[in-house]
C-alpha angles and dihedrals in degrees: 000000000000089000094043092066100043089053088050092046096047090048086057087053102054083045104054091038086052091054097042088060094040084054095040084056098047088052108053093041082063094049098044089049096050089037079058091049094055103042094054078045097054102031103029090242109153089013087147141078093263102032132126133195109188127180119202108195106197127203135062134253089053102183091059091049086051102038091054091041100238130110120180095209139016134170132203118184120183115180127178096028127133140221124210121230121268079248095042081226112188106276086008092133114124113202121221114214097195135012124185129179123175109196120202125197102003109182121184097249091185136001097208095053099035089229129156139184122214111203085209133028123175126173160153146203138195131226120192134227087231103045082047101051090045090050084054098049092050090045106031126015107079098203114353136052122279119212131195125206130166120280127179130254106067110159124173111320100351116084118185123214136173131256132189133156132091141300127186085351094307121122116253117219108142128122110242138196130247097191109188115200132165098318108333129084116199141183129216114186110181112230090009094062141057090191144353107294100230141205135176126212120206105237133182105262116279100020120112143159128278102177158031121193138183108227136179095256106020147336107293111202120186135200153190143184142177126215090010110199105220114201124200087013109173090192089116100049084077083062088070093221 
């Protein structure tokens, strides 16, 4: 009789342990997917037609990490979205092709306002050749395709690229600078531009960019920030309150 009841209650175990993670799992996937909505809400990330916003919540169990408020580590990656120019000139969109943020410490900072604060966010995003040269040709040819390749010398925030191409009939073949600062990127081509062609990201509060550099493939900008002021968090929404 003994072992009858040890097997039964072992049974009830599993099966509650197996619903609490059923449940746990539930609960976070809703919470990531609401935390993604809000975020392309608040900060404009996957605001076109093939655009994603995606939130990864680490940590199990999830529930206790909602229910106290506090989550170690939490990801958001946007990829395909655009930015318009500082002039909001006509065609003056730049596309992003990827967007990653790791949050560290987040901690619900209010429940009405669906606000949170991350102890730690690093970062980094990536601007293609393609998506920069094609930024360039709609701003600043004037007649004939602009096309931007890797060049040495990138230091600190300013990260160097090569254009080539015409304007007004003239052949382009000059290095040009991508210079990333706080949350504007901005590109100054000498004898192409007047002046730097300009666009700023919405960013959460506090987090700004470190770096530009000239990569094989693209532009990779990082990025960090301390007390980050996250607005439209959902990250109390997992918290089911």
């Amino acid at each position: 009789m003994r072992r009858r009841w040890v097997k039964i209650l072992t049974i009830t175990v599993v099966v509650l342990a197996a619903l609490f993670v059923a449940v746990d799992r539930i609960a976070v996937h809703y919470a990531q997917r609401e935390a993604a909505r809000l975020a392309t809400t608040k900060y404009g990330f996957g605001d076109s037609t093939d655009g994603s916003t995606r939130v990864g919540i680490d940590g199990f169990p999830f529930l206790t990490q909602a229910l106290s408020g506090d989550f170690d580590h939490v990801t958001l990656t946007a990829g395909k979205f655009f930015v318009d120019s500082g002039d909001n000139a006509v065609g003056g969109y730049l596309d992003v092709q990827r967007l990653r943020l790791d949050m560290h410490g987040v901690q619900v900072t209010s429940l009405t306002s669906r606000t949170a604060q991350a102890d730690l966010v690093t970062g980094d995003m990536t601007l293609t050749y393609a998506d920069l040269s094609g930024a360039l040709t709609r701003l600043a040819s004037q007649g004939g395709p602009l096309t931007v390749t890797p060049a040495p010398g990138s230091q600190g925030q300013a990260g160097r690229v090569h254009v080539s191409g015409t304007r007004d009939g003239r052949p382009v073949s000059v290095t040009a600078t991508v210079l990333a600062q706080g949350d504007e990127v901005m590109i100054e081509v000498p004898g192409v531009t007047a002046r730097p062609l300009d666009w700023k990201l919405s960013l959460p509060v506090n987090v700004g960019f470190t770096s530009a550099t000239s990569t094989p493939t693209g532009v990779d900008l990082a990025m960090v920030g301390h007390q980050v002021t996250l607005g439209s968090s959902v990250f109390t929404g997992g918290a089911g309150r």
